[in-house]
Structures are given as structure tokens and as C-alpha cells.
C-alpha positions in Angstrom: 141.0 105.2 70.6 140.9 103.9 74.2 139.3 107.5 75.1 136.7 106.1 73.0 137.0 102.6 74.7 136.7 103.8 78.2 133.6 106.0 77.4 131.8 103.4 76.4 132.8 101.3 79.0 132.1 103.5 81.5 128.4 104.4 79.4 128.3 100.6 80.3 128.2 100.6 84.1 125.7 103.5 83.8 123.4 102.5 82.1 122.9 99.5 84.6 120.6 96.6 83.4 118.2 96.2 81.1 115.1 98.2 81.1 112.2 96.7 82.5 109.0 95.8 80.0 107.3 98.6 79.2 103.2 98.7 79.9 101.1 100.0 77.0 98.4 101.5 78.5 94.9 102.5 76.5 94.4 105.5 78.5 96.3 108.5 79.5 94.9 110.4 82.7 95.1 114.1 82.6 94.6 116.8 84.8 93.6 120.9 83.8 93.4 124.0 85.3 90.8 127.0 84.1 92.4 129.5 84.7 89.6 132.0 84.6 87.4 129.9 86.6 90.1 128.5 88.9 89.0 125.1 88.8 91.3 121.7 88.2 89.7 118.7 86.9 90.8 115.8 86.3 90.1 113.7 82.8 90.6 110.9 80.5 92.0 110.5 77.0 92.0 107.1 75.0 94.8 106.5 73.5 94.6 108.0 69.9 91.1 109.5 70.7 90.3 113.9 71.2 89.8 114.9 74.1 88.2 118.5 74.4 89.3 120.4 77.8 87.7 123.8 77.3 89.1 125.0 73.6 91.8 123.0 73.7 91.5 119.2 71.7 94.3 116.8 73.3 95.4 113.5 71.6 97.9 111.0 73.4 99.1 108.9 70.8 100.9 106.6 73.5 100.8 106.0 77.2 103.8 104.1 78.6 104.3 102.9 82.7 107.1 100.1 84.3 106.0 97.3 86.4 104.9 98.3 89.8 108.4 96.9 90.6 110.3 99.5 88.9 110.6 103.2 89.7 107.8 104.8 88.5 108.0 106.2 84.9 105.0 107.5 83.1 105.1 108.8 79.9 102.9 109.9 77.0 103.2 111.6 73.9 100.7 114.2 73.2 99.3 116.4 71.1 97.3 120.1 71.9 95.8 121.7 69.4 93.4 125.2 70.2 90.4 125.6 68.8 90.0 128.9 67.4 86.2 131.1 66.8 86.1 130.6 63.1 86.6 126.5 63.8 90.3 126.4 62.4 92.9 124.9 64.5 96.8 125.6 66.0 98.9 123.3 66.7 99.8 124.7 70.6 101.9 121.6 72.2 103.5 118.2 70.1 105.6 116.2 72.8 106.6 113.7 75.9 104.5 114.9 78.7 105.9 112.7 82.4 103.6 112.2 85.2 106.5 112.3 87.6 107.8 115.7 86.4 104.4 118.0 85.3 105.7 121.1 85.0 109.0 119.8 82.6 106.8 119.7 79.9 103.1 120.5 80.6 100.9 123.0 78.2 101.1 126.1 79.0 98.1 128.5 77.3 96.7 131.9 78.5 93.1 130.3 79.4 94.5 126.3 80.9 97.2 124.2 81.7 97.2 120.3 80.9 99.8 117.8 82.6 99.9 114.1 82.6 98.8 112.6 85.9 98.5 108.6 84.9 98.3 105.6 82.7 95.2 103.3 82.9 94.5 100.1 82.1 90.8 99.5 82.8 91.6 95.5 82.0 94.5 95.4 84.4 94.4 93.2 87.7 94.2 95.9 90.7 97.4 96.5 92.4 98.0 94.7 95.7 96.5 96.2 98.6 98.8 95.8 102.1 96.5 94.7 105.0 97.5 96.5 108.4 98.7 94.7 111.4 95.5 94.0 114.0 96.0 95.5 116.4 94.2 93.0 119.0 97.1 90.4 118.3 100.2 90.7 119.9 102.9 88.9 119.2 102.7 86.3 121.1 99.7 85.5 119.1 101.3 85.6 115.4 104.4 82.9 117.2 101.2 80.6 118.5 99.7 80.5 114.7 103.0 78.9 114.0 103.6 75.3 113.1 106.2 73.8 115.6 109.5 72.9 113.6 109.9 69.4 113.4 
């Protein structure tokens, strides 16, 4: 019993706080490689909406990301089907496809490959863009721009 107790205790201080909100997003980015052609390009799926890349169909049923705050985490569940000659299909890939990891769990056929690359939100307010330091101030100037304290 206080095996049990100290597992979860220590399960506890693992796991660390709660896990940030997770972003829905409505479209999942990919990315594919012909193989016989030797080309990438890069493509978009909305969520629950086919996607043909080649003769493979690919449906992302869900596309998750953190807050820009958090590590990044991008996740999608996906489905691959091929599409065969005589217009029947095979099932080829059902899973959790991660941006940060593509070749953990990326599809895998004799002809392409398909990873996860991204979420999107095209509604989403742009990230904030950091503004470089001009160079013609110095620092004197930044201090001069200064209120005095009073």
C-alpha cells in the first residue's frame, strides 16, 4: 500500500501543472514527398475535409497546438487511405501524426511520404513580431527618451 502511495505521489511531481488550453485549429498543414518525381510540397487539409496528395486521400479529423507560451505541441489525428486503379480504397495510415517529431509517426508508402508540419488558424491574430534594435541609437539615446524619476 504505501508503494502504491509513493507512486502516485511521486506521478504527482511529474506531471507538474496543469496543461495549458489546448488550440483547436481548422486546418492541419502537411507536407509530401513524390518519391518518383523527387519533389516536396507542402499542402492544406481542413479539418474533417479529403485531401488528395497524389493517390493518397488524407483526412485530419483534429488539429491541436498550446499557446505560443507553451512548448510547442502539434498534434493531429489522421487518416490515409490509397486509392487504388479500379476506384476502391485501403485504409494505409489511422493515427496521431506530431509536427515536432515527423518521422515518429509519418506515412510511409512505396510512391510518398506525408508528415504533419502545422496547425492553422486563418481567423487567429498574427503572432507578435520582435522589432530589432536600430542600430543608429546608442544607448545613450534609449537613457535620454527616459522620463526623469521624480
Amino acid at each position: 500500500m504505501k508503494a502504491k502511495a509513493g507512486a502516485l505521489a511521486l506521478l504527482a511531481l511529474l506531471t507538474g501543472p496543469a496543461a495549458a488550453e489546448i488550440i483547436q485549429n481548422p486546418i492541419a498543414v502537411f507536407s509530401g514527398l513524390d518519391k518518383i518525381m523527387g519533389q516536396t510540397t507542402s499542402f492544406d487539409a481542413n479539418i474533417g475535409e479529403e485531401k488528395k496528395f497524389g493517390s493518397l486521400v488524407v483526412k485530419a479529423e483534429t488539429c491541436d497546438t498550446r499557446p505560443i507560451t507553451e512548448d510547442p505541441k502539434t498534434v493531429a489525428f489522421v487518416e490515409v487511405d490509397e486509392e487504388r486503379t479500379d476506384g476502391s480504397r485501403k485504409r494505409i495510415f489511422s493515427g496521431w501524426m506530431f509536427a515536432e517529431s515527423p518521422g515518429l509517426n509519418a506515412v510511409e508508402h512505396p510512391l510518398y511520404d506525408v508528415w504533419l508540419t502545422g496547425c492553422r488558424d486563418p481567423n487567429a491574430p498574427p503572432p507578435p513580431v520582435e522589432q530589432p534594435p536600430d542600430p543608429s541609437k546608442t544607448p545613450e539615446d534609449d537613457s535620454a527618451d527616459q522620463a526623469p524619476p521624480d
